[in-house]
Structures are given as C-alpha cells and as structure tokens.
Kinemage of the C-alpha trace (Angstrom):
@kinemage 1
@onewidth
@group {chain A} dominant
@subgroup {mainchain}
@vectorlist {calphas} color= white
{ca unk a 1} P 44.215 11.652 -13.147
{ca unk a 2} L 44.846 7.887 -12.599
{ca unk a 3} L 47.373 7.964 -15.448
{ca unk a 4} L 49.404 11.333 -13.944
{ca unk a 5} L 49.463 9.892 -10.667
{ca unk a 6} L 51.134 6.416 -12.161
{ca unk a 7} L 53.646 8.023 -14.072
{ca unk a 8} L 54.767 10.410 -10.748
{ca unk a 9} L 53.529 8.121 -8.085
{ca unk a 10} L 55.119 9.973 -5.075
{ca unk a 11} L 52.730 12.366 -3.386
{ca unk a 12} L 55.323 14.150 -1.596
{ca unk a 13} L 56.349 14.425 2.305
{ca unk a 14} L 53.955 15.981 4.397
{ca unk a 15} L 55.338 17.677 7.552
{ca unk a 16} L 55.247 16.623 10.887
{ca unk a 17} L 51.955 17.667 12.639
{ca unk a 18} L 52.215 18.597 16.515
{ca unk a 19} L 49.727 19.592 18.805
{ca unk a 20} L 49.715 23.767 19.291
{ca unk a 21} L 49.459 24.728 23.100
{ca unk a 22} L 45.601 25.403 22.942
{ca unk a 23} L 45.214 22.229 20.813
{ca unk a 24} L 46.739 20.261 23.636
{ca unk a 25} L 44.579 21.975 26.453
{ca unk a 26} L 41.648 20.857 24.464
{ca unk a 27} L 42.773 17.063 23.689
{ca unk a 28} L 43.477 16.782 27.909
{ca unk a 29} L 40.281 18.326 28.516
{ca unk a 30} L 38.473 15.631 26.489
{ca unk a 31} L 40.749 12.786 27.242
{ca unk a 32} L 40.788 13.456 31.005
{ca unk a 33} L 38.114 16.237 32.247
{ca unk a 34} L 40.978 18.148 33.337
{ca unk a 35} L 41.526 22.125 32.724
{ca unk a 36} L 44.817 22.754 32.477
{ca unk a 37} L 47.302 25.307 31.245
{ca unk a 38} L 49.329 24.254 28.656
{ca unk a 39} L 51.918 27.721 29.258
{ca unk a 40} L 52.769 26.233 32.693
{ca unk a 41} L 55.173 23.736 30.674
{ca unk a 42} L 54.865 24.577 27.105
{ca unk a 43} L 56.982 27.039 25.443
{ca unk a 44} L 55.486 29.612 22.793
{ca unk a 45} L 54.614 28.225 19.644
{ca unk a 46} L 56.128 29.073 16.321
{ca unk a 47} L 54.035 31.124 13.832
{ca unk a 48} L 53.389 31.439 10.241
{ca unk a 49} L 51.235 33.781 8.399
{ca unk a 50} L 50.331 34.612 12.197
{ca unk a 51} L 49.124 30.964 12.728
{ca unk a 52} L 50.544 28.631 15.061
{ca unk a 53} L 49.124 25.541 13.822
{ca unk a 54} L 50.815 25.165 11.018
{ca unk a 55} L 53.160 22.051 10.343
{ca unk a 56} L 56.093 23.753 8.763
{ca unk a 57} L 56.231 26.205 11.291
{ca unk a 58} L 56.139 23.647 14.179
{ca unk a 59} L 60.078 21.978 14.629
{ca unk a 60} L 59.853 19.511 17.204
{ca unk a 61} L 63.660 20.205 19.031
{ca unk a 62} L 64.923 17.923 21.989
{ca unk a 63} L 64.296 20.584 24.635
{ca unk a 64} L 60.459 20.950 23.771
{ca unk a 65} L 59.921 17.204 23.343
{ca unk a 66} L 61.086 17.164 26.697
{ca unk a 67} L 58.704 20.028 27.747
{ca unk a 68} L 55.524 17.331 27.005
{ca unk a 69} L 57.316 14.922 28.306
{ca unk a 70} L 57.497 17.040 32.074
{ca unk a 71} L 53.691 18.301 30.930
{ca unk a 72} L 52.716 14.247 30.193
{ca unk a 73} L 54.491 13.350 33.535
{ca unk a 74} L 52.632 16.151 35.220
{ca unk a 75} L 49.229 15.544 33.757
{ca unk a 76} L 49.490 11.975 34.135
{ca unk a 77} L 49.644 12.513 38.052
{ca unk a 78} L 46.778 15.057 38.278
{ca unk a 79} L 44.327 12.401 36.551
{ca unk a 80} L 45.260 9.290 38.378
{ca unk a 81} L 46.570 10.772 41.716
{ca unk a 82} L 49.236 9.601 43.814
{ca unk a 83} L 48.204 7.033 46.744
{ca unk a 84} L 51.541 8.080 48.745
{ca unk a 85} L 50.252 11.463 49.012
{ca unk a 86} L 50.306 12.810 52.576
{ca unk a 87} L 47.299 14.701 53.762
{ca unk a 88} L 47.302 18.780 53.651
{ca unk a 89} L 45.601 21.331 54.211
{ca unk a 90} L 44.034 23.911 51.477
{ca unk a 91} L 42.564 26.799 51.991
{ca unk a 92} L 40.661 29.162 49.990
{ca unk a 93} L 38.849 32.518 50.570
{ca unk a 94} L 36.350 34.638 49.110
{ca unk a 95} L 37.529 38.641 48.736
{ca unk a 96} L 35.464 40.998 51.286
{ca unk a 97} L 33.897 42.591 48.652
{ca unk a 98} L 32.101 39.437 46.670
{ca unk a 99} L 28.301 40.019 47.872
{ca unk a 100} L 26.627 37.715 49.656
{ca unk a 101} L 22.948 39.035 48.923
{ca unk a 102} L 19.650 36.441 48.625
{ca unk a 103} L 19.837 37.902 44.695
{ca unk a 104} L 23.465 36.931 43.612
{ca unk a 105} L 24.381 33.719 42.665
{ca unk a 106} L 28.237 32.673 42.240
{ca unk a 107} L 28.830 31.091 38.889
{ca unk a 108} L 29.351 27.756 39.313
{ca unk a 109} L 27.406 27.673 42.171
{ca unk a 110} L 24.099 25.376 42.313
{ca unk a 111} L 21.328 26.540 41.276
{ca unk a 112} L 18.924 27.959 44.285
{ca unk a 113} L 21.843 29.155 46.216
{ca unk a 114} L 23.469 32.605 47.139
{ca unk a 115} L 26.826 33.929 47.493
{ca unk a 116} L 30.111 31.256 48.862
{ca unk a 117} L 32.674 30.528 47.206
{ca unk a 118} L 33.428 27.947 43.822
{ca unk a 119} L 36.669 26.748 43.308
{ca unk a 120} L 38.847 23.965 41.130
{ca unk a 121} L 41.061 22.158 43.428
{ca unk a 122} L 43.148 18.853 42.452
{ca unk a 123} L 42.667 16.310 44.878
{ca unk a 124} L 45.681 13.924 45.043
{ca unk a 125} L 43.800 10.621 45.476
{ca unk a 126} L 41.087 8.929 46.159
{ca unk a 127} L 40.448 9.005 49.544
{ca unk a 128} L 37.914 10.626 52.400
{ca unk a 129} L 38.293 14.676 52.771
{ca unk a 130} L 36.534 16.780 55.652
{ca unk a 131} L 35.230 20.204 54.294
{ca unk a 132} L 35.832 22.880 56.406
{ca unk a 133} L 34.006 26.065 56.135
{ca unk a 134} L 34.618 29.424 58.013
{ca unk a 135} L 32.430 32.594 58.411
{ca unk a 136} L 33.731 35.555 59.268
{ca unk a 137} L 30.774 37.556 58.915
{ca unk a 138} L 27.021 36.808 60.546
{ca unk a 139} L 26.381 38.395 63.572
{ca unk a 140} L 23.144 39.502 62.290
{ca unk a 141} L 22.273 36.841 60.060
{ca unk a 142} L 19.086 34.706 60.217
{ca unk a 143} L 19.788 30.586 60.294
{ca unk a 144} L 20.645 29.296 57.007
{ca unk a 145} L 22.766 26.011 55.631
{ca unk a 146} L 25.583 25.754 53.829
{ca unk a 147} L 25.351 23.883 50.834
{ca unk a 148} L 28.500 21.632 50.152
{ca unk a 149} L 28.711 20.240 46.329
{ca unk a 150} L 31.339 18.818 44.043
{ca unk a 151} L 31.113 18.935 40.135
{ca unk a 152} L 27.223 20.434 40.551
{ca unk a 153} L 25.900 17.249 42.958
{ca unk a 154} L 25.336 18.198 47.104
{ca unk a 155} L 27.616 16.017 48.889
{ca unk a 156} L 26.878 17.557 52.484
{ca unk a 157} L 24.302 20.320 53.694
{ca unk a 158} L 25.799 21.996 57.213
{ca unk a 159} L 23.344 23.858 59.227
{ca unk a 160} L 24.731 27.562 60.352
{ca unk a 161} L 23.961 29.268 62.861
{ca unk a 162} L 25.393 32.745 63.926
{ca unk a 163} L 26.898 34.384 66.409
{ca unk a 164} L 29.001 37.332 67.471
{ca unk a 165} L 32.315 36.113 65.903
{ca unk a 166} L 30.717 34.010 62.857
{ca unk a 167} L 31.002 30.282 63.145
{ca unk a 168} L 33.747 27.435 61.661
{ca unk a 169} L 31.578 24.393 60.098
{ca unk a 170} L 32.956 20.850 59.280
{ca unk a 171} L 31.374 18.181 57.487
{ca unk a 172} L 31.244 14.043 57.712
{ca unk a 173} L 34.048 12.613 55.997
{ca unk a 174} L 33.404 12.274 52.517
{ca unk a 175} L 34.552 9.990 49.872
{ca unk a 176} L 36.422 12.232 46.556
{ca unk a 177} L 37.494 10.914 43.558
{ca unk a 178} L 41.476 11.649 42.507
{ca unk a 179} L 42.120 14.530 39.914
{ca unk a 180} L 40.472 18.192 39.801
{ca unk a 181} L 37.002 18.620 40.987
{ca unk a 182} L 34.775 21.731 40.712
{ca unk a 183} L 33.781 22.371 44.734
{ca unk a 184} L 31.016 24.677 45.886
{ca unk a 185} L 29.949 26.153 49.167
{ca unk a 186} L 26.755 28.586 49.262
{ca unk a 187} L 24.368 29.724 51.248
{ca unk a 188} L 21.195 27.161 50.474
{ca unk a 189} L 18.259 28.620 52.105
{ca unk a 190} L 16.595 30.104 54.918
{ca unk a 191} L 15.300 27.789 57.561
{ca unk a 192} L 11.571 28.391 57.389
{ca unk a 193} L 11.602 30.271 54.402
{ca unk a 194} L 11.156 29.018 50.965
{ca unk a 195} L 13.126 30.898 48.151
C-alpha cells in the first residue's frame, strides 16, 4: 500500500462538510444549553439518497451563509443577553382544560407538586425579575403554596390563599441569569397535610 500511495500521492478533494439544520440545533444545545429551532432561520436542506447530511449534496451559496450568519447573530444574543434591554412584561397561561388534580403532575414540573404551568422563556439579561402568578380558579380550594422554580431548583415558595375571585401572587425580586431558562409554577402542598 505504501508503494501505491507514493506513486499517486494525491488522496483526492473531499467536499465541504456543513452542519445540517438538526446537526446545528444539537451543536447550540451543547455549546450553549439553549433549545432552539434551527427552521426559524435556516432554509431546507439539500438531500441525497434521502439524506441531508451528505457533503456533496450540501452547496454553501451566499444567501444561506448569510442565513447562519442572522441565526449566529441571533443565537449569540439569546446566550449572552443584551444589558440595554428594557424591562417587559410576559405572560403565559395554562388552557382551562389542563387538570389541576393532587394526582397529575406537569412535566417539567418538580417533583412533589401538582398541576401549574412549565414554560421556556429567554430572559434578556441578567438582572432581578418579580414572578407574578394569577389564579383564576379557587373559590373552594383548601390553602396551598405555590411553588416557584427555575431549571428544577425552588427559587420562591408563595403562600395562596383563596377567595371568591381567585387571588394574584408576586414574589421577592429575584436574581436570573441571561439566556432561556426552564420556569415552573405548581401547586406544592397542602398546609397541614403531608403528600
């Protein structure tokens, strides 16, 4: 072999290799934590044999280097934040028809807790947010808290109480890190009552 390879000692040219649009979801997730969807700036990729990870399918044209480009650009901000941010508002809800019953537990949720909501939300820098929580519901209920957590660790516990039109509950100030977090607000336990 070592005398065929010194006679022809070119290999050959090997194609340019870029990054497919799930390959790229999965290199930000592990470079930066972040879930992201490549689609939202990535055109379709190419296919061959009904693959789309294969090099001499994948041209690299001016208009898509400048779609990772915008998605870099993009990306880049979610990670690190922006400090000139100005403070808003987001709000999320839970559909009517989500139960909130002592034996279903929202994925994502902690452990130990029942119903609320879990959401990913992008928090543009690093910085002190209030959490504010509304019920609509609990005219009946008995006393229970309201278990506040971000990525799976309790960062405030807000004791509920109902009444006749439900009850709005906001916590301390608390200190979040820029880029997406995975927030959490269920039910914890029943004052009294151990679960």
């Amino acid at each position: 072999m070592d005398t065929a390879a010194a006679t022809k000692p070119n290999p050959g040219a090997r194609s340019f290799q870029r990054l497919n649009r799930p390959e790229y979801e999965r290199a930000i997730r592990q470079l930066l934590m972040l879930d992201v969807d490549a689609g939202s700036w990535l055109p379709l990729d190419q296919k061959s044999a009904n693959f789309d990870n294969i090099a001499d399918a994948q041209a690299l044209s001016p208009t898509l280097l400048a779609a990772y480009l915008n998605a870099a650009s993009a990306i880049s901000r979610l990670a690190v934040g922006d400090r000139n941010a100005s403070a808003i508002d987001a709000a999320y809800s839970s559909p009517g028809y989500i139960s909130q019953h002592p034996w279903d537990h929202v994925d994502g949720a902690p452990y130990g807790t029942r119903g609320g909501i879990v959401v990913d939300h992008v928090f543009p820098a690093d910085a002190e947010y209030v959490f504010e929580i509304e019920i609509a519901s609990g005219a009946n209920a008995r006393f229970e808290d309201i278990d506040v957590s971000i990525n799976g660790e309790r960062v405030a516990l807000l004791a509920y109480e109902s009444g006749p039109a439900g009850r709005s509950l906001r916590s301390e100030p608390i200190p979040v890190r820029a880029g997406q977090q995975h927030i959490a607000a269920a039910c914890t336990r029943i004052r009294g009552t151990i679960w």
